[in-house]
C-alpha positions in Angstrom: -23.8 13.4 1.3 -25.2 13.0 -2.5 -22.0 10.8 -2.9 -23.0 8.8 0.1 -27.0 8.4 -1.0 -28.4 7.8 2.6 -30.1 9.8 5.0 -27.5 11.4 7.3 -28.4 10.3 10.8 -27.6 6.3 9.6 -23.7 7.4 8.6 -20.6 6.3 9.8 -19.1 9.2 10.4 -15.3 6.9 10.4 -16.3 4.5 7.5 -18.5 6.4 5.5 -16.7 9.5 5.2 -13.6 7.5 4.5 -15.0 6.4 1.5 -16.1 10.1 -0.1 -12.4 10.6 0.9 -11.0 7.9 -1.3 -13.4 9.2 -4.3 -11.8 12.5 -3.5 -8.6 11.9 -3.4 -8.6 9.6 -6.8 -9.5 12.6 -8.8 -7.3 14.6 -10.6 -7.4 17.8 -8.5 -4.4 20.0 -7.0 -3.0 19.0 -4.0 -4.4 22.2 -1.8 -7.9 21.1 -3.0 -7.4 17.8 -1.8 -6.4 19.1 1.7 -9.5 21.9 1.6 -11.7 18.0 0.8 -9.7 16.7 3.9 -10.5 19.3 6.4 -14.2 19.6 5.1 -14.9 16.2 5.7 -13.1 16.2 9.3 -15.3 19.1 9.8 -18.2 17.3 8.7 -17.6 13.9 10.7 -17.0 16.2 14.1 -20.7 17.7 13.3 -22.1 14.4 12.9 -21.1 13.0 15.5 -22.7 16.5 17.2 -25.9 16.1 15.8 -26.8 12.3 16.1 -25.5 12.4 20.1 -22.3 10.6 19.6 -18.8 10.9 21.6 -16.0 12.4 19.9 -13.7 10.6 17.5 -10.9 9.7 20.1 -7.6 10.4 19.3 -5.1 7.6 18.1 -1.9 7.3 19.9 1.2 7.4 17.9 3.0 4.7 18.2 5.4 4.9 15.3 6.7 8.0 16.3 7.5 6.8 19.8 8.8 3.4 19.4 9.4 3.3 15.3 13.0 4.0 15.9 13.6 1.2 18.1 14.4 -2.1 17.6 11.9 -4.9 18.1 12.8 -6.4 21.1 12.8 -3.3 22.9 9.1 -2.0 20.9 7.4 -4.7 22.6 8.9 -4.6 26.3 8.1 -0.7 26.1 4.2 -2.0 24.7 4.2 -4.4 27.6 4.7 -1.8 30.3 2.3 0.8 28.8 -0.4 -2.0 28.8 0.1 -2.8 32.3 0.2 0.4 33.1 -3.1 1.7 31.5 -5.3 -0.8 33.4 -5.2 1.3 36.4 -6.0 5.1 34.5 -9.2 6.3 34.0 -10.7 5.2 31.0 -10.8 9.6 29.6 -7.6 9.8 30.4 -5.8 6.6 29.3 -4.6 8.6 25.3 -3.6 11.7 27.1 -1.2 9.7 30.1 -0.5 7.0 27.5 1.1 9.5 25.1 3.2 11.3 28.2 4.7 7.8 29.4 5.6 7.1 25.7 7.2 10.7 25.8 9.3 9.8 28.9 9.8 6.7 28.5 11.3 6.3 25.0 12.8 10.2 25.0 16.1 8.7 25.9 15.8 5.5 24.2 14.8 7.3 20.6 17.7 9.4 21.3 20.0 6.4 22.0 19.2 4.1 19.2 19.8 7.3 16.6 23.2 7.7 18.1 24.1 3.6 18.5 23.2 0.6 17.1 20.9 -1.2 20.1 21.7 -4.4 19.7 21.0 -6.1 23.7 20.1 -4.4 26.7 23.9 -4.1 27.9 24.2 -1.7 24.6 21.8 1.0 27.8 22.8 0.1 31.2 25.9 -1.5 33.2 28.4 -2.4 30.8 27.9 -0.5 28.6 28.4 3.3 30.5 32.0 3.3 28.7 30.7 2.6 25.3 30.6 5.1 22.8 26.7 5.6 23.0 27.7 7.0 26.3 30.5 9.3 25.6 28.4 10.7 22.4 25.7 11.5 25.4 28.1 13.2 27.5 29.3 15.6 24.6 25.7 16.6 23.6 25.0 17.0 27.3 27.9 19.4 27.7 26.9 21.5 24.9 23.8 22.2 26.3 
């Protein structure tokens, strides 16, 4: 707070606090101490937030790890159906269905572009059930 030099009730518990973070993390300090800053300051933004009558930092999706593997075209059809799809949830539950539609609807998808190059939408469906993306699917499901 003496880093910050303002009475705590006019903080940004985001902004500000990001800011003692970056003057923490430029020091020369071991790494565990810069994680022990890191969860102090967390700490510190959540009771903030508490005391001045504010609503919880909300989550982030992660997007990366859902559609990161994927290739472009197919990122922005998946972004397309999640948006239409969130105008009808509840506004406190949009992150937590948002996350569980990312989960089942890219589960495969992730899966097949580690195992095959996805180059066009033939590469998932119709043609292409004979294609080696296929077969390399079958052998992993009959290990299981």
């Amino acid at each position: 707070l003496g880093l910050l030099d303002r009475p705590y009730w006019t903080l940004d518990p985001q902004a500000d606090l990001q800011r003692a973070l970056h003057h923490f993390l430029a020091r020369p300090i071991r790494p565990t101490s810069k994680d022990g800053y890191r969860k102090g300051l967390k700490k510190l933004a959540d009771y903030l937030r508490l005391r001045c009558h504010r609503p919880p930092a909300e989550k982030a999706v992660n997007w990366g790890y859902y559609l990161g593997s994927l290739p472009p075209w197919l990122t922005q059809g998946a972004r397309d159906f999640v948006a239409h799809c969130r105008r009808a949830w509840p506004a406190e539950r949009r992150r937590e269905r948002t996350s569980s539609l990312l989960s089942h609807l890219t589960r495969f998808l992730r899966w097949a572009a580690a195992h095959h190059p996805l180059q066009q939408i033939a590469d998932l469906a119709g043609a292409g059930f004979d294609r080696p993306l296929f077969r390399e699917f079958d052998r992993v499901a009959d290990e299981l």
